[in-house]
N, CA, C and O of each residue as an XYZ file, in Angstrom:
324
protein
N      -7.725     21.298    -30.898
C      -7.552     20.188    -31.796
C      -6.084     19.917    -32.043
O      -5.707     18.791    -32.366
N      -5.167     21.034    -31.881
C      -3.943     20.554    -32.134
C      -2.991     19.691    -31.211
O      -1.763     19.608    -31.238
N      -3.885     19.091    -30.412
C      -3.075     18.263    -29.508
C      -3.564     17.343    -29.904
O      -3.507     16.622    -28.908
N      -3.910     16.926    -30.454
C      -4.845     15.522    -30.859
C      -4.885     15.478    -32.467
O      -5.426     16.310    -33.196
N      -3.949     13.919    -32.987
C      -3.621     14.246    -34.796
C      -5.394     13.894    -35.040
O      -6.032     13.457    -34.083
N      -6.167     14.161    -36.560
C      -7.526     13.601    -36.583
C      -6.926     13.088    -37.782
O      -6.001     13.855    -38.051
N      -7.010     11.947    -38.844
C      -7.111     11.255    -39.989
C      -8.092     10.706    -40.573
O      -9.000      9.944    -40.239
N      -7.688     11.332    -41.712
C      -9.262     10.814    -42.617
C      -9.069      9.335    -42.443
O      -9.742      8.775    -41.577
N      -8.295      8.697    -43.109
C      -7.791      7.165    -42.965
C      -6.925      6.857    -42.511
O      -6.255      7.849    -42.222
N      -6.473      5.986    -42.237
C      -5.194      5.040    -41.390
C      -3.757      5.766    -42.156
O      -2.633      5.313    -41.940
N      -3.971      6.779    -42.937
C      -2.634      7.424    -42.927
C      -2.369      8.462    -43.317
O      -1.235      8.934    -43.398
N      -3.923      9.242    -43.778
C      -3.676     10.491    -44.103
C      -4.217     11.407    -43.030
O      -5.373     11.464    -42.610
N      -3.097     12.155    -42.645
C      -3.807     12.996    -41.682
C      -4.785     14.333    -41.971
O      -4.696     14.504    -43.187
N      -5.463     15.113    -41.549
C      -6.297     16.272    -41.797
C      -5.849     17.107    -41.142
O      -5.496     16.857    -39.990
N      -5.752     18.130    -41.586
C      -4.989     19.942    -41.121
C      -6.664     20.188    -40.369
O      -7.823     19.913    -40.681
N      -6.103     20.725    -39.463
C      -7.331     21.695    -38.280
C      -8.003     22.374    -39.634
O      -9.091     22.115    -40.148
N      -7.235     23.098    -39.942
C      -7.883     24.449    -41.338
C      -8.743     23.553    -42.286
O      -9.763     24.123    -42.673
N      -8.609     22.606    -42.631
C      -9.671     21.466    -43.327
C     -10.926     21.059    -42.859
O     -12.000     21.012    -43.459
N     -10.626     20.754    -41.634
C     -11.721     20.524    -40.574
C     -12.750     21.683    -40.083
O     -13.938     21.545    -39.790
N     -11.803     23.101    -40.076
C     -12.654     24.657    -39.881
C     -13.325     24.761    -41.357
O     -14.549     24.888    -41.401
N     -12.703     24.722    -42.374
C     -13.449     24.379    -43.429
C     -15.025     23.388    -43.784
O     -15.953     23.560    -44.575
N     -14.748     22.456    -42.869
C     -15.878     22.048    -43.216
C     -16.820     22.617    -42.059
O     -17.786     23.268    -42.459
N     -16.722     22.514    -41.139
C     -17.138     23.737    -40.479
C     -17.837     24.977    -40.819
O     -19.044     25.180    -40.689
N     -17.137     25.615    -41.174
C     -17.373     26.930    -42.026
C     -18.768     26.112    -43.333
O     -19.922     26.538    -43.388
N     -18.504     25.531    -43.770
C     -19.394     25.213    -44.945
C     -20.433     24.255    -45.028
O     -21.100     23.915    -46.005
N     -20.480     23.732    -43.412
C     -21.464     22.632    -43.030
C     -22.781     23.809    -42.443
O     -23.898     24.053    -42.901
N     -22.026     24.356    -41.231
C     -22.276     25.318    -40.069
C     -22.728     26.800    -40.310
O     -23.565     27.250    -39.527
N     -22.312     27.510    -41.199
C     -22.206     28.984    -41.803
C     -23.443     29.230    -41.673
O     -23.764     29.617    -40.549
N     -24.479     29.116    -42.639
C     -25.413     29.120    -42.843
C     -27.039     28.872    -41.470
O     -27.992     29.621    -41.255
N     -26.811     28.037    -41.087
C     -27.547     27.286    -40.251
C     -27.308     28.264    -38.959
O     -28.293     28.741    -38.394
N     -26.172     28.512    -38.567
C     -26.005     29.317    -37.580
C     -26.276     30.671    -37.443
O     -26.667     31.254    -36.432
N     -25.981     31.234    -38.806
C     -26.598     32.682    -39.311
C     -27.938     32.947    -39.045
O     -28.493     33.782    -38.330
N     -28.382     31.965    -39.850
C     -29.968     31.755    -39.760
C     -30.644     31.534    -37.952
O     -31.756     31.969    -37.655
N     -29.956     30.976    -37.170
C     -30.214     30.935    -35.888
C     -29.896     32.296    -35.406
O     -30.767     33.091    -35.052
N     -28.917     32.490    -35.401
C     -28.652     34.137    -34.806
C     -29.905     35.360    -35.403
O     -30.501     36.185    -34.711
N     -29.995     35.194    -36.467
C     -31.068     36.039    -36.820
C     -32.574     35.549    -36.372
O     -33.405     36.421    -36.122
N     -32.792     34.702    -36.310
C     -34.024     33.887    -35.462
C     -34.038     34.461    -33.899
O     -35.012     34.786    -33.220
N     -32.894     34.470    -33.630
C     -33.334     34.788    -31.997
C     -33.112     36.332    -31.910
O     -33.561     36.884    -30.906
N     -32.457     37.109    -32.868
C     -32.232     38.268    -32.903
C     -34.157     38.526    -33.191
O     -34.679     39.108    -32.241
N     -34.712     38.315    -33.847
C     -35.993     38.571    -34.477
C     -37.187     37.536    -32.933
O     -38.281     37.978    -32.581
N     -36.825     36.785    -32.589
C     -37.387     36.368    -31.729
C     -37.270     37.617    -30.315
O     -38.296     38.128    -29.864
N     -36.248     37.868    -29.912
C     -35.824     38.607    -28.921
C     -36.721     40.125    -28.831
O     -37.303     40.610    -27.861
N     -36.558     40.716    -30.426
C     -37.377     41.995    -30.476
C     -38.618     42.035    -30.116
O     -39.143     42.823    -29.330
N     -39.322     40.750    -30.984
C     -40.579     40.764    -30.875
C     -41.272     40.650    -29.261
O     -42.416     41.015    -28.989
N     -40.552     40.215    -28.546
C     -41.042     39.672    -27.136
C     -40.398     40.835    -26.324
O     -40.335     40.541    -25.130
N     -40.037     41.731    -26.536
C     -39.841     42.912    -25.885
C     -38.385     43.221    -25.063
O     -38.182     44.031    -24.159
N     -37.339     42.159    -25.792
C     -36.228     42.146    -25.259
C     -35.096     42.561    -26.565
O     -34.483     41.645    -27.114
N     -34.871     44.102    -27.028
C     -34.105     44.202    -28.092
C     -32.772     44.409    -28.121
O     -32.069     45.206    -28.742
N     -32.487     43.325    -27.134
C     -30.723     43.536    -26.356
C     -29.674     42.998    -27.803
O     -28.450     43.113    -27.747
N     -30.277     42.509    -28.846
C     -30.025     42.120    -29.980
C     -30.090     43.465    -31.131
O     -29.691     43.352    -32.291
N     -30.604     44.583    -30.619
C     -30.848     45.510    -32.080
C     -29.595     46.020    -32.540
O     -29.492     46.002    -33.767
N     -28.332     46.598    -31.734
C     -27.343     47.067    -32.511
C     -26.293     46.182    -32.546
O     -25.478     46.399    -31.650
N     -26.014     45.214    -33.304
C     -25.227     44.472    -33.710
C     -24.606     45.285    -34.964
O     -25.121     45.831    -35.939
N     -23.617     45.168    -34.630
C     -22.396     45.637    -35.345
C     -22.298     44.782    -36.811
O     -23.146     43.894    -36.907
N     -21.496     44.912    -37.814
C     -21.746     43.899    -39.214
C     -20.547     42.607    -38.928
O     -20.476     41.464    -39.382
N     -19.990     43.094    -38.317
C     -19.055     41.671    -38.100
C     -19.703     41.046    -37.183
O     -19.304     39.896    -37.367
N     -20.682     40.986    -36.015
C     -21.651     40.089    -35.462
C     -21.661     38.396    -35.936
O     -21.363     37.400    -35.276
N     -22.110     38.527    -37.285
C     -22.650     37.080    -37.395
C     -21.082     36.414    -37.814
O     -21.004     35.213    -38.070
N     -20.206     37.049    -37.847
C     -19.182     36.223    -38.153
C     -18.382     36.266    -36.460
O     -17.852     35.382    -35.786
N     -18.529     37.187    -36.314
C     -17.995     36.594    -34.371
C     -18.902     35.611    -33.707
O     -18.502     34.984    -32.727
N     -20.257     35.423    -34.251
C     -20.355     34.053    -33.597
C     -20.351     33.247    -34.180
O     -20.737     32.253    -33.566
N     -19.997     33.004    -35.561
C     -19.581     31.905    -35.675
C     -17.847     31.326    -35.260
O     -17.416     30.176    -35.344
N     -17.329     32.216    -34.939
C     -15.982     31.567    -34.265
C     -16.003     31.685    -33.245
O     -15.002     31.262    -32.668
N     -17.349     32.449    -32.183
C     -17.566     31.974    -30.872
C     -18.173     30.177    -30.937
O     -17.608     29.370    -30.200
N     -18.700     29.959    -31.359
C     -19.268     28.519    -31.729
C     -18.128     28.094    -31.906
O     -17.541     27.695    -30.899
N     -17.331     28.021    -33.389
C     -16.033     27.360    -33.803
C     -15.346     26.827    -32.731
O     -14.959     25.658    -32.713
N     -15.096     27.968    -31.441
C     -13.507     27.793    -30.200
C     -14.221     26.959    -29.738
O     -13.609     25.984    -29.302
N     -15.868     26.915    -29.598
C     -16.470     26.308    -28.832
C     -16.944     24.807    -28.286
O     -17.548     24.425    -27.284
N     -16.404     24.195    -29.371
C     -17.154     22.809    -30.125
C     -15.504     21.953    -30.037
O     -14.360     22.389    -29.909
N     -16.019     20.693    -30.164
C     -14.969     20.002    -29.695
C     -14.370     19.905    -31.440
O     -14.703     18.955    -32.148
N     -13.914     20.471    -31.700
C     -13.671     20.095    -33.762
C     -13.343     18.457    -34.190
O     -13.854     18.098    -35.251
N     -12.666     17.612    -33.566
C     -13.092     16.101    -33.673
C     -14.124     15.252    -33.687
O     -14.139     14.273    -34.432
N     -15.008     15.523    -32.928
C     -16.096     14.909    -32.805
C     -16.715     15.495    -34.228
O     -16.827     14.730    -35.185
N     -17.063     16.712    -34.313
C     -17.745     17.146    -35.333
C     -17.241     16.841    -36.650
O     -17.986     16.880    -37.629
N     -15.662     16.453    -36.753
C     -15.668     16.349    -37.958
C     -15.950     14.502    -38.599
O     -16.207     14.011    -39.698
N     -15.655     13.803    -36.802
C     -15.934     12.407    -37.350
C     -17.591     11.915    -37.519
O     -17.852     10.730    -37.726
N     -18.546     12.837    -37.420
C     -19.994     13.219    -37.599
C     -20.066     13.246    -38.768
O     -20.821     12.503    -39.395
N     -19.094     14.334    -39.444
C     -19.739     14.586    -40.624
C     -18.214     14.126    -42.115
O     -17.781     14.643    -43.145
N     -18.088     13.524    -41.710
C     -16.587     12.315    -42.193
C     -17.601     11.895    -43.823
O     -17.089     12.033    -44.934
N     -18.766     11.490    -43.659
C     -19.407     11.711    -44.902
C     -19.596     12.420    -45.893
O     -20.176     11.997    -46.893
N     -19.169     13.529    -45.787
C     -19.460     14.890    -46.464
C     -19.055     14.568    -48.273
O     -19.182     15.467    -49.104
């Protein structure tokens, strides 16, 4: 994102860290909840390549997602907030 300015309006610009912010507080949740879904999906079906997750887990994927995602697009998605 830092090659590319994003602005809320025609003159204020938005810091990346604003944009991970909403991120973080759109995304957090929803994604947690997915990771544990397929973690619990995975066991049950006889694949428990998910059982020893470490406690920092759900927060490494959410900044595997974060690097992952184009952060402009997502934030002019959710520009409503």
């Amino acid at each position: 994102m830092s090659n590319k300015d994003i602005y809320k309006n025609e003159y204020e610009k938005i810091t990346e860290k604003e944009v991970i912010d909403i991120f973080y507080n759109k995304y957090s949740i929803p994604l947690t909840d997915f990771l544990s879904n397929l973690k619990e999906k995975m066991y049950k079906n006889g694949n428990p390549i998910l059982n020893n997750c470490k406690s920092k887990t759900n927060s490494d994927f959410l900044e595997f997602i974060l690097y992952n995602i184009k952060l402009e697009k997502m934030y002019k998605k959710n520009v409503s907030l």
